[in-house]
N, C-alpha and C positions, 0 to 999 in steps of 0.2 A: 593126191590131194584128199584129207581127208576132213569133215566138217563136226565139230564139235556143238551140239547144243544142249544145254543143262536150265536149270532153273526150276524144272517144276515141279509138284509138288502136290500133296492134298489141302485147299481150301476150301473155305465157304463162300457160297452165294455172297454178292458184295464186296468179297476179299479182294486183294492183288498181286498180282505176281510179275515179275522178272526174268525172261528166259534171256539169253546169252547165247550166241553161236560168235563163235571164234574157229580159227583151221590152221593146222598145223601141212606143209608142202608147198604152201601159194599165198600170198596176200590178198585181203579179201580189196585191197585201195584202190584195185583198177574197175571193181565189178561190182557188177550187182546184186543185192543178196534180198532171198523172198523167203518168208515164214508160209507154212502151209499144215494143216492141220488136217486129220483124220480120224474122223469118231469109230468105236463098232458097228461094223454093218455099212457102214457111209461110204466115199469114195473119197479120196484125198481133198480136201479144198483149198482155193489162196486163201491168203490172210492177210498179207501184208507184204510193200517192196521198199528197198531205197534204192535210190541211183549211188553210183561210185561214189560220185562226192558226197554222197549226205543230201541235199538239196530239195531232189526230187524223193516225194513218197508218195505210194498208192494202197489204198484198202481197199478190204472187200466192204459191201455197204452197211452189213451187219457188223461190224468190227469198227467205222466212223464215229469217233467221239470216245471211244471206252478203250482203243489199244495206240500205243504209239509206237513206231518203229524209231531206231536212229543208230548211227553209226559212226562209229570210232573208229575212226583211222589211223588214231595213234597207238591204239591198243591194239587192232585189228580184231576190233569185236563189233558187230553189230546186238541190239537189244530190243525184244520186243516187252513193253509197257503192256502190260494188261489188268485195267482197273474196272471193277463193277464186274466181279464174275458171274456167269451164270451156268446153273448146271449143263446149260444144251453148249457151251464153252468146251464139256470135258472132252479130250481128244488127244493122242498122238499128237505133238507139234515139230515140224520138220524145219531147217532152214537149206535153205540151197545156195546154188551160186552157179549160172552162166561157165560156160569154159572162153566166151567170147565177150569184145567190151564193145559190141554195137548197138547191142540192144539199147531200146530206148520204153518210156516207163508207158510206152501204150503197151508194150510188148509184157510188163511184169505180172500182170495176172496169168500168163500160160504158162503152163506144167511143161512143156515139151522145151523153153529154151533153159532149162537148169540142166549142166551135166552133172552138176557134184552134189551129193544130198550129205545131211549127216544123219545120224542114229535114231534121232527124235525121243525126245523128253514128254516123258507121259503127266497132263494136266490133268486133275481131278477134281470138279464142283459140288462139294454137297449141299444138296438143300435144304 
């Protein structure tokens, strides 16, 4: 399984951007998929989750109001929304995805139930 995420890019403070994860070996329809991010020097963080269906979503509290997660299921892309950039924004952005469909969205903000990551699409915020 392997997890594709694209979308980013150099912006300015304010700007917005679009990343994308899609995967090619697995559908993402039955699972759940979480955005996670990593600055220089930082340690990985969440960002964002949906449930299988779309339905359910969770942030992190810094990310409330300015990113939105959603998921296509017919596309099998999930999308994360990012509006009102800001430089402390720039980071590595990863998406993942569970190898299991038990999980439930108290469970989305830990690192440890993703087995599949993708590449991660480097964000950049200038101010």
């Amino acid at each position: 399984v392997q997890l594709q995420a694209c979308g980013g890019g150099l912006v300015q403070t304010g700007d917005s951007l679009r990343l994308s994860c899609t995967t090619s070996g697995r559908t993402l329809y039955y699972y759940a998929v979480g955005w996670f991010r990593q600055a220089p020097g930082n340690e990985r963080e969440f960002v964002a989750a949906v449930s299988w269906t779309g339905r359910n979503t969770v942030y992190a509290d810094s990310m409330k109001g300015r990113f939105t997660i959603s998921k296509d299921n017919a596309k099998n892309t999930v999308y994360l929304q990012m509006n009102s950039l800001k430089p402390e924004d720039t980071a590595v952005y990863y998406c993942a995805t569970p190898s299991e469909r038990t999980w439930t969205p108290s469970d989305y903000s830990r690192q440890t139930i993703y087995h599949y990551w993708g590449q991660g699409t480097q964000v950049t915020v200038s101010s």
